[in-house]
N, C-alpha and C positions, 0 to 999 in steps of 0.2 A: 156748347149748348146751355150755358148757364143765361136763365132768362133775362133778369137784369130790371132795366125800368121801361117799359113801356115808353113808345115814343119819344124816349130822353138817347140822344146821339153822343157818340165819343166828342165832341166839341163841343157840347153843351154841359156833359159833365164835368171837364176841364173847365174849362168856366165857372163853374158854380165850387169846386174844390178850390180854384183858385183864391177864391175871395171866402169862403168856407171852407177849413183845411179836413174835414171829416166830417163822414155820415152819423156819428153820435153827436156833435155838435151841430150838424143842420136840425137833427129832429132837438135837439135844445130850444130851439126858437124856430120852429119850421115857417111862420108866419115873416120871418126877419129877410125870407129866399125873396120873396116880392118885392124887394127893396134892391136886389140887385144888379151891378148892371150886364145883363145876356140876354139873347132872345126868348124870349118868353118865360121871362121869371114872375110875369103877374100869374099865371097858371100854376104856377109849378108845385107850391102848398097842397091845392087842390091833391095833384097826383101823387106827393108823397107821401101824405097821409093815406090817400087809398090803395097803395101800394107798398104799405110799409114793409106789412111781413113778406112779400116777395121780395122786395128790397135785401134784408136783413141774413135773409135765406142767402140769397147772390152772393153777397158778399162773405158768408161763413163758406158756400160755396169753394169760394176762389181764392180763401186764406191758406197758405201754407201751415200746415203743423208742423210744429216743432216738437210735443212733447211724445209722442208716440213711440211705445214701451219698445227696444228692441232685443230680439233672444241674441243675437249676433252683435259685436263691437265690428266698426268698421277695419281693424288689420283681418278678421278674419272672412272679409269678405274680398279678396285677390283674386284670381284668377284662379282654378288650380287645372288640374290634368283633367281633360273630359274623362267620364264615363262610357263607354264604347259598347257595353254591356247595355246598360239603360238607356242611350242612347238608340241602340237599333229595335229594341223591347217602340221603342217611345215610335221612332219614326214609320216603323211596321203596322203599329197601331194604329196610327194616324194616316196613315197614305202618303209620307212623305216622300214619293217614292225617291226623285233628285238626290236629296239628303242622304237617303239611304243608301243608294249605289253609291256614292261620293262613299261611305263610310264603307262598301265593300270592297271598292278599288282600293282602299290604303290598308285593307286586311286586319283592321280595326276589330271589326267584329267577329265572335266566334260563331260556329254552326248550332251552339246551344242556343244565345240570344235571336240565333235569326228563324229559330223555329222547327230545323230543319229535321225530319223524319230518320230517326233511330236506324242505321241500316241503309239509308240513300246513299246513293254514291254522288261521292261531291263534284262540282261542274269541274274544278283544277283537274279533275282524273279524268274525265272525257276523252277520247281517243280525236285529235281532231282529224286523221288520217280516214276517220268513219264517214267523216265529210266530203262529197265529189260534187266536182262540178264535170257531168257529161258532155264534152264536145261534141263527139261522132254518132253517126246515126247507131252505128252497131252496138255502142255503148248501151246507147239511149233500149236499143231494142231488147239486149239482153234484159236489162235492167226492168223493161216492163216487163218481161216474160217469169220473172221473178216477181215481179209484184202481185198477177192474178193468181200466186198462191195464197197469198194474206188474206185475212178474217176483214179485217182493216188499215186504212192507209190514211196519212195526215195530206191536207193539198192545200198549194198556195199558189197563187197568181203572182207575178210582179211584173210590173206596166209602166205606161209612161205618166198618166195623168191618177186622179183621187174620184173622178170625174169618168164613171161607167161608158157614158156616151159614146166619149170622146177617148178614154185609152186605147191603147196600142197593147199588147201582148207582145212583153220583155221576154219571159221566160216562166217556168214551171219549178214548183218543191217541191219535193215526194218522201216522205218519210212511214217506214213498215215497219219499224225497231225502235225503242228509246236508245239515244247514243247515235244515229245511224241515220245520213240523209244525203239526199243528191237533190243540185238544181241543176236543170235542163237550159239555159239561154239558145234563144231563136231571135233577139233581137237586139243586141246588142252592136249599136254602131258607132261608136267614139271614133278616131283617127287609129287606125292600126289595132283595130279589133280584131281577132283571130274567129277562124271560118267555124261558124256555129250551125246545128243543124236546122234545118229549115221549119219556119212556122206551120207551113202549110204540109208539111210535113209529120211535125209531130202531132199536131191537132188530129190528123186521120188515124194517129196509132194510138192517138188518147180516147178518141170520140168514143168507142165500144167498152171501154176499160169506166168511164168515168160517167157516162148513160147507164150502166147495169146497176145492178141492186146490190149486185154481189162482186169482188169487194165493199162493202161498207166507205165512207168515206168522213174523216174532221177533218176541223179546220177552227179559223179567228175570222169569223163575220164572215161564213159563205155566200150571204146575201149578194157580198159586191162581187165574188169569184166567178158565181152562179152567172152575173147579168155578164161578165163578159165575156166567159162563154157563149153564153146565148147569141152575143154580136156575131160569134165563130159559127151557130148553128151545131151548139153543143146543147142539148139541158141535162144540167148536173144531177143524177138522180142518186138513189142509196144513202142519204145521207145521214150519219148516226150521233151524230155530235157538231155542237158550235160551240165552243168555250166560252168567246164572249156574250152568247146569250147564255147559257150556262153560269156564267158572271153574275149576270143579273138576274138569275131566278134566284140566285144562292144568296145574292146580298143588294139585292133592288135600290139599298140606299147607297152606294159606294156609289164614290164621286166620280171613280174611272173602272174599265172593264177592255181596257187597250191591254195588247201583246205584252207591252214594256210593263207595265201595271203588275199583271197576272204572273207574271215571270218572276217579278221580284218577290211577291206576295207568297207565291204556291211553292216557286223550285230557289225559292233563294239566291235567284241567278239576273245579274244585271245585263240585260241585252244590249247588243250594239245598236243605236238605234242612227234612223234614217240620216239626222242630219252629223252624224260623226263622219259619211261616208260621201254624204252628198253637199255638204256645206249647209248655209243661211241664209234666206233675204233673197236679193234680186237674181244675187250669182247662183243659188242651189240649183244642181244638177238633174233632171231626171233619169230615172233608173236607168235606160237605155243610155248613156251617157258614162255610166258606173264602170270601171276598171275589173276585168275578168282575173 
């Protein structure tokens, strides 16, 4: 973006240097340019007089310095061991979230840089055994029958498309505990998918559980959970929370307010995210397609 000369093109300057080896000796005899031979050297006086100090500027512009004081000798500028500490300080800060999980998978970082609350139990201690996925209706039944004891409960949809319209209802999340969660699949059909309980099915044992006030219900972006119920002839009521609008009341300018985002931000916990399980590009999988 360095201005330069007005109407004067990289061929016209070569020209004009060529027979004139520098701009302090063209302005030596600036009247001498009209004399030479390129196109439009009868002009050219005119416009570098009227353009001198832009000229001059350009050109301090686009000179390299040389003399510029340095605290540092070049040996001490090598490579050395990153800082892993300031480092996740730096990327937390910034929303780098990538960076950041890259830096938690090599275990790089400790629980003090990454913010983490005095007392939290750390995500390596998690019971992943607290994790189920319910096959069977009986499962499934118990399983709600335990749930309308809770004050509140976490809920996720997962489908086939992004796209409310046109999704299918994959399966159900349910979380009543921190530590502690079950997903429900009703629509999982890849080649040698194991007998899952039925959609039509579970939506009738949901419908009353998930229409009431009481349990309470979160979630990440009820919005879109809400309309795919609705497709079902569910409407989602009781709802006491949405993290990701919560996201955005708490910090409106923040660039992201996605699951993965929020995870690394709040629990210092880098999620698995869609495309680790579903692939990229043309080949990515949808959910109903996903390995039980």
């Amino acid at each position: 973006n360095i201005p330069g000369l007005p109407k004067v093109g990289e061929k016209t300057a070569q020209a004009m240097l060529q027979q004139i080896p520098s701009i302090d000796a063209i302005y030596e005899n600036v009247d001498a340019v009209s004399e030479l031979s390129f196109r439009g050297a009868k002009t050219m006086p005119a416009k570098l007089n009227e353009y001198k100090d832009q000229l001059l500027m350009s050109r301090e512009l686009a000179t390299i310095k040389l003399d510029v004081a340095m605290e540092l000798q070049p040996e001490e500028l090598t490579i050395q061991t990153a800082d892993s500490e300031k480092l996740a300080e730096l990327y937390s800060r910034c929303e780098f979230r990538r960076w950041l999980g890259e830096l938690m998978e090599s275990g790089a970082a400790t629980d003090q840089a990454l913010g983490k609350a005095e007392g939290e139990k750390p995500v390596s201690d998690i019971n992943r055994d607290a994790y189920r996925v319910l096959m069977t209706e009986k499962e499934v039944s118990d399983y709600l029958t335990s749930l309308k004891k809770c004050d509140y409960f976490a809920f996720d949809t997962e489908t086939t498309s992004l796209n409310y319209m046109q999704a299918e209802l994959v399966g159900v999340s349910l979380a009543a505990a921190p530590g502690e969660a079950v997903y429900i699949p009703v629509g999982h059909d890849y080649m040698e998918a194991p007998e899952q309980a039925g959609r039509d099915w579970l939506l009738e044992q949901l419908k009353p559980l998930l229409e009431a006030d009481k349990p309470q219900k979160v979630g990440q972006n009820l919005k879109y959970d809400a309309h795919i119920l609705r497709r079902y002839k569910i409407r989602l009521g009781g709802i006491l929370n949405d993290t990701m609008l919560a996201s955005y009341v708490f910090n409106s300018v923040g660039s992201r307010h996605d699951m993965d985002t929020l995870s690394l931000h709040y629990l210092n916990h880098k999620t698995i995210s869609f495309e680790e399980i579903a692939g990229k590009g043309a080949k990515q999988l949808t959910f109903n397609q996903i390995d039980l």
